[in-house]
C-alpha positions as a Markdown table, in Angstrom:
| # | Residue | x | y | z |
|---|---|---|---|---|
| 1 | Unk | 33.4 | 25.5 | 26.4 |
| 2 | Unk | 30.2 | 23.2 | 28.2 |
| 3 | Unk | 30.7 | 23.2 | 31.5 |
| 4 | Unk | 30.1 | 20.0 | 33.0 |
| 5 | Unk | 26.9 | 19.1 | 34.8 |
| 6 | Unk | 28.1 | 19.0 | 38.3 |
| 7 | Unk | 26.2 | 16.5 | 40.5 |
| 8 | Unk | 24.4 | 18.4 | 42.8 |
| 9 | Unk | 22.9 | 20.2 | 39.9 |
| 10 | Unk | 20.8 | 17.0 | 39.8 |
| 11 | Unk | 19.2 | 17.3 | 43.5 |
| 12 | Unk | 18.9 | 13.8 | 44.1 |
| 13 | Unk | 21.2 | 11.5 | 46.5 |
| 14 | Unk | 20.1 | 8.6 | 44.4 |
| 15 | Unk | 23.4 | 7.7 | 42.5 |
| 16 | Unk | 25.1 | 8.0 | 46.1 |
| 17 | Unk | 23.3 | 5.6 | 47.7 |
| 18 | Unk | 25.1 | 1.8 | 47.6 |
| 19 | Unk | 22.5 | -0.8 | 46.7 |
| 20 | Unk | 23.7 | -3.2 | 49.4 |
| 21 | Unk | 24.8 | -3.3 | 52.8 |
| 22 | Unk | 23.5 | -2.2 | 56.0 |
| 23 | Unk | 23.7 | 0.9 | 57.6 |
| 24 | Unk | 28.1 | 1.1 | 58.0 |
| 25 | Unk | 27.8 | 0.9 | 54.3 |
| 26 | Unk | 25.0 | 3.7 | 54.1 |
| 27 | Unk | 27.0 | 5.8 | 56.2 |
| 28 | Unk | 30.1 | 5.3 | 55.0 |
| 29 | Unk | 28.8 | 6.2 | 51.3 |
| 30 | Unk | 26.8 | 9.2 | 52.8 |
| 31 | Unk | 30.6 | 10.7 | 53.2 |
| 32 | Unk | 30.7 | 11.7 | 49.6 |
| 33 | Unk | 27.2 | 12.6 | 49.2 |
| 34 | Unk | 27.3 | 15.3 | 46.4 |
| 35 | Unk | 23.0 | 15.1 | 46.1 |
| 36 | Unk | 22.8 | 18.6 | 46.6 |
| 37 | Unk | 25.0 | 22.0 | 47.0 |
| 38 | Unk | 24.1 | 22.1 | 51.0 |
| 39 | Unk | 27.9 | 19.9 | 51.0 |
| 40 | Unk | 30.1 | 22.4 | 50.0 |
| 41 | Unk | 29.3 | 25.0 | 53.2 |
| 42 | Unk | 28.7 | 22.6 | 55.6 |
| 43 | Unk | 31.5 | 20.8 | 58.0 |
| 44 | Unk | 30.6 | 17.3 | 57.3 |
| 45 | Unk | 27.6 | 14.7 | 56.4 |
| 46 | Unk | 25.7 | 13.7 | 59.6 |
| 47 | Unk | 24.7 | 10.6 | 59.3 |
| 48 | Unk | 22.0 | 8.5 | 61.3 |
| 49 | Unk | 23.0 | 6.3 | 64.5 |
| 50 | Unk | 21.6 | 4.4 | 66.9 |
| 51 | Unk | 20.3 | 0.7 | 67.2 |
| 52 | Unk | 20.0 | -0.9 | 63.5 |
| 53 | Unk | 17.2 | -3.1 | 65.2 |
| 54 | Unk | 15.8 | -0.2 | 66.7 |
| 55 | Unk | 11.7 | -0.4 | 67.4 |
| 56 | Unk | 11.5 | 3.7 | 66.7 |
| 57 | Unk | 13.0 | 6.0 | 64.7 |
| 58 | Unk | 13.7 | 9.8 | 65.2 |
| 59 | Unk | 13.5 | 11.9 | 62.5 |
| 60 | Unk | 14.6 | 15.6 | 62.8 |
| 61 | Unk | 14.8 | 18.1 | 60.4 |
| 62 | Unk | 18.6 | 18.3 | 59.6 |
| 63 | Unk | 22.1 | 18.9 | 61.5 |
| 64 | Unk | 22.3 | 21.9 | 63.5 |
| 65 | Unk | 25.6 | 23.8 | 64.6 |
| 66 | Unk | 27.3 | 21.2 | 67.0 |
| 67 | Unk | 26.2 | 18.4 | 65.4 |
| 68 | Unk | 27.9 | 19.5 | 61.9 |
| 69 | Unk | 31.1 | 19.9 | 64.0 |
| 70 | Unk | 30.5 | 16.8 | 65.3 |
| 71 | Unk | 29.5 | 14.3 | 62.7 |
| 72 | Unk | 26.2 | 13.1 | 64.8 |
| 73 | Unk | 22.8 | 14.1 | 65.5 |
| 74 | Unk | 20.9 | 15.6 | 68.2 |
| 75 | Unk | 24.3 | 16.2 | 70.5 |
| 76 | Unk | 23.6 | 19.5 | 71.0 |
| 77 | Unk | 20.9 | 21.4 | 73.6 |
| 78 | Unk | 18.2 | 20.1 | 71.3 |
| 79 | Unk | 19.4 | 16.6 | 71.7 |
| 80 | Unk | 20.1 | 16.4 | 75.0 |
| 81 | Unk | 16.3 | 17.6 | 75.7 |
| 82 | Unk | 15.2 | 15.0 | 73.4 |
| 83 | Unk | 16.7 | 12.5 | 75.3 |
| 84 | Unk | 15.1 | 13.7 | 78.6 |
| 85 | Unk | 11.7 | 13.8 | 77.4 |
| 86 | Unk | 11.8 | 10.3 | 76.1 |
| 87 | Unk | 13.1 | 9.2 | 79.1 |
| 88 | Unk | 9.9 | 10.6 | 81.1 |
| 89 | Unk | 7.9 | 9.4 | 78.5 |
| 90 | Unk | 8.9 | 5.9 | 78.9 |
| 91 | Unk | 11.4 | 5.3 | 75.9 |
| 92 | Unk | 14.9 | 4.6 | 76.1 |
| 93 | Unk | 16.8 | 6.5 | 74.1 |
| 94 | Unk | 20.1 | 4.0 | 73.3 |
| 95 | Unk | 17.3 | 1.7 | 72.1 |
| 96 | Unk | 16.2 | 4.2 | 69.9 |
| 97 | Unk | 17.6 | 5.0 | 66.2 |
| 98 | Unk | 17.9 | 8.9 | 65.6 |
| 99 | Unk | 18.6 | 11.0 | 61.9 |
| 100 | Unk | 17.2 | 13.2 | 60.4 |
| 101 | Unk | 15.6 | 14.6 | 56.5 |
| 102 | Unk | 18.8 | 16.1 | 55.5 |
| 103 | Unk | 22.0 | 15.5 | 56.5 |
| 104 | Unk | 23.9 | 18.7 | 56.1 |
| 105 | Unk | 23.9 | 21.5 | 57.7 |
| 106 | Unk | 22.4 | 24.9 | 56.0 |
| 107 | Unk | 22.7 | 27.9 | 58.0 |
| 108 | Unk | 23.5 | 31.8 | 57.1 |
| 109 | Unk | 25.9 | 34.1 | 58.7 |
| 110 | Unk | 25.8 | 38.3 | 58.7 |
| 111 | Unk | 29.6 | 38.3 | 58.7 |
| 112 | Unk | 32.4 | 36.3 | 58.0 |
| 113 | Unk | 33.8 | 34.2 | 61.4 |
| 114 | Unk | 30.5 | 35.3 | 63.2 |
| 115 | Unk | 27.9 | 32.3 | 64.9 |
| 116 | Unk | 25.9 | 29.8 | 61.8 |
| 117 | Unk | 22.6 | 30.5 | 62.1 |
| 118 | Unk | 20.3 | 27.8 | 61.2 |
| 119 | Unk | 18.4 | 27.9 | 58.2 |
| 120 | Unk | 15.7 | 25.5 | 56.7 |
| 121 | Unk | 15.9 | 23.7 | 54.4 |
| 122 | Unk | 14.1 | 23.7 | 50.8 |
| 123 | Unk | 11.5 | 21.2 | 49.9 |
| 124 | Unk | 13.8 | 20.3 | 46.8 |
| 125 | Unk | 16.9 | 20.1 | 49.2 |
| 126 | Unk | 14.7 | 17.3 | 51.6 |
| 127 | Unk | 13.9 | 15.4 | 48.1 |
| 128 | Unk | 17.0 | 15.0 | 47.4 |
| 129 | Unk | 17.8 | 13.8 | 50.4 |
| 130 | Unk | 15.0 | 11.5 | 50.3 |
| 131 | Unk | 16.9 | 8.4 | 48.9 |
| 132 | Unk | 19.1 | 8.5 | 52.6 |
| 133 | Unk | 16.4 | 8.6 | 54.6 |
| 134 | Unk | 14.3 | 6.1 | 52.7 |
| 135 | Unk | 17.5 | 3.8 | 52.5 |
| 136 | Unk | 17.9 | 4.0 | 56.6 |
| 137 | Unk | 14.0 | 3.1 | 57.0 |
| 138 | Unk | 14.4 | 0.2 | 54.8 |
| 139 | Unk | 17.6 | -1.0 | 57.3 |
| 140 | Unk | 16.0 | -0.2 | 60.6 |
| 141 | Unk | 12.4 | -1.6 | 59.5 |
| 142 | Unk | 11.3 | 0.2 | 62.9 |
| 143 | Unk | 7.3 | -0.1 | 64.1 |
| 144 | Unk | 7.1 | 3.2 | 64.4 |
| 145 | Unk | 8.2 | 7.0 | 63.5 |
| 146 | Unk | 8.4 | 9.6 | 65.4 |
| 147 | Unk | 8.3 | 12.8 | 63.2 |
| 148 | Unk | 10.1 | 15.7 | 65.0 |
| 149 | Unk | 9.2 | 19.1 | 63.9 |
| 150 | Unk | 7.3 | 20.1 | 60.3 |
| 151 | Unk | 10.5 | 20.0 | 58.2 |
| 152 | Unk | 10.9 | 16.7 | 59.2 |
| 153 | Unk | 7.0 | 15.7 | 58.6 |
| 154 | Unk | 6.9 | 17.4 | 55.3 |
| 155 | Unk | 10.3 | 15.5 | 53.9 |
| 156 | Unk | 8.5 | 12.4 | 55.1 |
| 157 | Unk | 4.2 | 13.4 | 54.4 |
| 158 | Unk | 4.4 | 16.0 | 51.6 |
| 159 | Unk | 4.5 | 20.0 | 51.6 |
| 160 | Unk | 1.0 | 20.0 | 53.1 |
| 161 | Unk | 2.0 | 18.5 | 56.6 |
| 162 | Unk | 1.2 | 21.0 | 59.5 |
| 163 | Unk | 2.5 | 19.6 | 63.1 |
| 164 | Unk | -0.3 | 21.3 | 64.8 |
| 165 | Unk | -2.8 | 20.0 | 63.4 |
| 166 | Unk | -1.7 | 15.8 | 63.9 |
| 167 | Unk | 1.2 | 15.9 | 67.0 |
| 168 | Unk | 0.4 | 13.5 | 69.2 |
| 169 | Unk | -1.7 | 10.9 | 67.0 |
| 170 | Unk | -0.9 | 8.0 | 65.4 |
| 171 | Unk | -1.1 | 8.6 | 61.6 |
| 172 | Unk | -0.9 | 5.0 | 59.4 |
| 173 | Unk | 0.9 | 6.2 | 55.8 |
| 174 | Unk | 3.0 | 4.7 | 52.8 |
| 175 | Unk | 6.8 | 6.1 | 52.9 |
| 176 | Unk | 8.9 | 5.3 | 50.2 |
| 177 | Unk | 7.2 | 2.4 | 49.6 |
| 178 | Unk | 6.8 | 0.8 | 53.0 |
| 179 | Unk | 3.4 | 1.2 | 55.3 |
| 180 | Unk | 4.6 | 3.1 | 58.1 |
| 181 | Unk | 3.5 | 4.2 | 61.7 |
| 182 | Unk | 4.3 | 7.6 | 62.7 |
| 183 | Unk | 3.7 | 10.4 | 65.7 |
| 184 | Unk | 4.2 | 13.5 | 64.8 |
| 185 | Unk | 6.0 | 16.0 | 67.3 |
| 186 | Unk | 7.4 | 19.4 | 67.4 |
| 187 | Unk | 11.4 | 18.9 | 67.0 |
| 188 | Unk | 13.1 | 19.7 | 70.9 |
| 189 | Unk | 14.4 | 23.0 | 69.1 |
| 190 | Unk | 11.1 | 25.0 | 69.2 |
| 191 | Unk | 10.8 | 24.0 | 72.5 |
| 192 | Unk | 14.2 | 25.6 | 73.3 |
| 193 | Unk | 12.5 | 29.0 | 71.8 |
| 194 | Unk | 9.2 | 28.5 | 73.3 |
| 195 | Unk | 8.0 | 31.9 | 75.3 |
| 196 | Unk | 7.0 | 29.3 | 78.1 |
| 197 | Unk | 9.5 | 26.4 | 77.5 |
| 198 | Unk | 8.1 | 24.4 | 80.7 |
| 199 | Unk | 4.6 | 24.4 | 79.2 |
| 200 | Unk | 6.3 | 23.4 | 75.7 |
| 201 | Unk | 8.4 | 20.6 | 77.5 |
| 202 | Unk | 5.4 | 19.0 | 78.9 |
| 203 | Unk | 3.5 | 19.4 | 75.2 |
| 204 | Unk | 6.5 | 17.2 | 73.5 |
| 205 | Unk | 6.9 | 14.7 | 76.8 |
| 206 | Unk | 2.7 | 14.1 | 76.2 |
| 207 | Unk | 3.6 | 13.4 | 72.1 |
| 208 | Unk | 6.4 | 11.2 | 72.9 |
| 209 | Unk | 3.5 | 9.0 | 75.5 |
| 210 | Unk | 1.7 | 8.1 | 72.9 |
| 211 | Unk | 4.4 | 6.7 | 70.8 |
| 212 | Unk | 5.2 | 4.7 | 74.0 |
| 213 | Unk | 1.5 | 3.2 | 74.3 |
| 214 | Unk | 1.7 | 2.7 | 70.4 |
| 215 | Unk | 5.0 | 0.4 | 71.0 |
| 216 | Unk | 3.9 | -1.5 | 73.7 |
């Protein structure tokens, strides 16, 4: 007996994604997003949202453990960081459109029923998800990307992106076909886990300043 090629197998969202519409469409569609295997663990696909004429995007690197319960992203501790920093930094976040690389959650557990830990995601998973993302910039058309965390640059600048090396600048690139502005940043996460998390705060609020400047 051949077993059927199952869609996943084929690491790409691309037959998922509708041609048309704008971003109810895209999300609506992302619902049954078989791209990958990350679907069958995780709770639900968690989609972009925010302001469809937003001026900047937020990319992160993928759902974490509220926001798969959920359905949206950054509405856990990470999130609501995020939305304080960008505050102080002169943004406002309901102006702002937020998603990020891949949009289900992979995590690992020691033992059945105990807490999802988070777990990144493969280059191959954040191609696959690549069609979503590139689908949601073409929407949006925002001036500028901020780039939250190395997942979220590599998904978005190729395996060779290091966030210490470029945060705070304001790189010029081609993504999926569209010359883009972007600010890379570390994601709110790592500063959560920093050693001195005030220190870290103030790194991320100083990023986020110059994407400010660069919009106005």
């Amino acid at each position: 007996m051949v077993r059927t090629k199952a869609p996943e197998d084929g690491y790409t969202a691309e037959p998922f994604v509708p041609e048309r519409g704008g971003l109810t469409a895209l999300r609506r569609a992302a619902v049954d997003c078989r791209g990958c295997p990350l679907h069958r663990d995780a709770t639900q696909t968690v989609f972009g949202t925010g302001n469809k004429d937003a001026r900047v995007m937020l990319v992160g690197e993928q759902p974490g453990d509220q926001e798969d319960r959920q359905g949206k992203p950054f509405v856990g501790p990470a999130g609501k960081l995020l939305d304080r920093a960008l505050t102080e930094a002169g943004i406002d976040p309901s102006e702002a459109y937020v998603t990020n690389a891949v949009k289900h959650f992979k995590f690992t557990r020691a033992e059945p029923r105990k807490r999802r830990i988070h777990k990144a995601p493969t280059l191959r998973e954040m191609t696959a998800c690549g069609p979503w993302l590139a689908a949601e910039l073409a929407v949006v058309e925002p001036e500028l990307i901020v780039v939250l965390g190395a997942t979220a640059g590599k998904a978005l600048l190729g395996s060779s992106f290091r966030v210490t090396q470029v945060r705070g600048t304001v790189l010029e690139e081609e993504i999926h076909g569209r010359a883009e502005r972007l600010v890379p940043t570390v994601h709110p996460s790592a500063v959560l886990r920093a050693d001195d998390r005030e220190a870290a705060y103030r790194g991320l609020v100083s990023d986020l300043e110059v994407a400010a400047r660069a919009l106005s």
